[in-house]
C-alpha positions as a printed Julia matrix, in Angstrom:
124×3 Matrix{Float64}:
   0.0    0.0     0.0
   1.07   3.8    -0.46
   0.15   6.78    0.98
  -0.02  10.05   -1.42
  -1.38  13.9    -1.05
  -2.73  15.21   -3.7
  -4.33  18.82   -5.17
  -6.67  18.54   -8.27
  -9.05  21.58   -9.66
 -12.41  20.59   -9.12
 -12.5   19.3   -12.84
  -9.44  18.09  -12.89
 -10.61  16.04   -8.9
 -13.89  14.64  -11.0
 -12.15  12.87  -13.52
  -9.15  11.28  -11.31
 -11.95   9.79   -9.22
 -13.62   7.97  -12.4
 -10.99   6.06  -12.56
 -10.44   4.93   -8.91
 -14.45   4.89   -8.4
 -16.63   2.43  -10.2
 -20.48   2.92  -10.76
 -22.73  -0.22   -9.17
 -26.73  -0.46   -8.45
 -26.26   1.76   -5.41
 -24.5    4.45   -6.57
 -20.25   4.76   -6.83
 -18.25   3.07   -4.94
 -14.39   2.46   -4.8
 -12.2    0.32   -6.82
 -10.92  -1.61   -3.97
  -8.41  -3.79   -6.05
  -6.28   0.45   -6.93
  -7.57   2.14   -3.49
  -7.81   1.07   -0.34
  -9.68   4.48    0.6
  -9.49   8.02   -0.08
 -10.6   11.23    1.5
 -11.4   14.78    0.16
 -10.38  17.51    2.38
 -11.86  19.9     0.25
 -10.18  23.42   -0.54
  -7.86  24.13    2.61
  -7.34  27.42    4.1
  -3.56  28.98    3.0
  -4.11  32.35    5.12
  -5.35  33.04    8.17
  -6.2   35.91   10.2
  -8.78  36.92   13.56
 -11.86  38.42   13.51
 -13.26  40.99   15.49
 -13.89  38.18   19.02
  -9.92  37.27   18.34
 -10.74  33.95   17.06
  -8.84  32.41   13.93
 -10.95  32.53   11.16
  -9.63  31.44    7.45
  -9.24  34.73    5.07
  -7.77  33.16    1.7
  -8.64  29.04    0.77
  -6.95  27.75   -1.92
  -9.01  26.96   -5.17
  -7.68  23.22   -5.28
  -9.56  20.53   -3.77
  -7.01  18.23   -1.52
  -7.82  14.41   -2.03
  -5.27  12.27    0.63
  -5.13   8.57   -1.14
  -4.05   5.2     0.13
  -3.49   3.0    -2.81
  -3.88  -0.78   -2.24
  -0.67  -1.57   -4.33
   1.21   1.18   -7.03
  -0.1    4.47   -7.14
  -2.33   5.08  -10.47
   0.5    7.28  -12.33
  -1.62   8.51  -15.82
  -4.45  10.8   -14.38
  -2.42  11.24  -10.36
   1.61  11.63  -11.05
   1.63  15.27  -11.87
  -0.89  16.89   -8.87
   1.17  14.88   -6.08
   1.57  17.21   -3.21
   4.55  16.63   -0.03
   2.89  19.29    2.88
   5.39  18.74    5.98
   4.45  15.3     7.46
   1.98  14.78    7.92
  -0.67  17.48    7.09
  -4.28  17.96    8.4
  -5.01  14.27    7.74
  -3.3   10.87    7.97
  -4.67   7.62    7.65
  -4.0    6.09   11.46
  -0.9    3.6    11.18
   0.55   5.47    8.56
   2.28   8.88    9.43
   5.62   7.18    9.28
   5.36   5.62    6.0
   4.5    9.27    4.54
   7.57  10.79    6.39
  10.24   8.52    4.59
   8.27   8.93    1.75
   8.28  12.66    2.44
  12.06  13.06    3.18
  13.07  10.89   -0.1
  10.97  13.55   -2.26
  12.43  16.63   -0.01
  15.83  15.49    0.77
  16.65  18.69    1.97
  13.47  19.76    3.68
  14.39  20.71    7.01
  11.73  18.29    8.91
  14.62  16.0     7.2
  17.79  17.31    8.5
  18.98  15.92   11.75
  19.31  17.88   15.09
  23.13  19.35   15.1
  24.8   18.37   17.94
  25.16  20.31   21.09
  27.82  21.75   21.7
  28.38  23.8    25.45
């Protein structure tokens, strides 16, 4: 299994999921033998201010809708390769069992990252 982030315009979203969905008597359901499960976050907030009470509030979402996939073997590549995302492990969601999985997978991809860089040593 693999665990991927993803960002799709809401056209873009409707026609990955054809192909990971299939249509039966009762309605859509997943094509368990590509995905294990997926869930759409919807359009996340990227700014955030306070109102007038102090609270947070979300001033700017983006205008992608974020899908979070766990694939039952390979990933789907034509249709998914190209709106893979890598937010700092883990994100708003993870899939229980699975946040370490997506941080190896998240440090190969961003090598550099700085979530990926060990500690320096102290030195008194």
């Amino acid at each position: 299994m693999k665990f991927l982030k993803y960002e799709f315009t809401p056209t873009q979203w409707e026609k990955a999921k054809k192909a990971i969905t299939v249509v039966t008597e009762n309605g859509e359901s997943l094509d368990t033998e590509k995905v294990v499960a997926y869930v759409e976050l919807g359009k996340l907030c990227t700014e955030w201010g306070t109102n007038e009470e102090g609270f947070q509030v979300c001033v700017k979402e983006s205008a992608k809708i974020s899908v979070d996939i766990l694939w039952a073997a390979e990933p789907l590549t034509t249709g998914f390769a190209s709106y893979v995302v890598w937010p700092e492990p883990c994100g708003i969601h993870t899939f229980a069992g699975w946040e370490r999985e997506y941080a190896e997978d998240y440090c190969k991809a961003n090598p550099s990252a700085a979530y990926c860089q060990p500690p320096k040593p102290f030195e008194p």
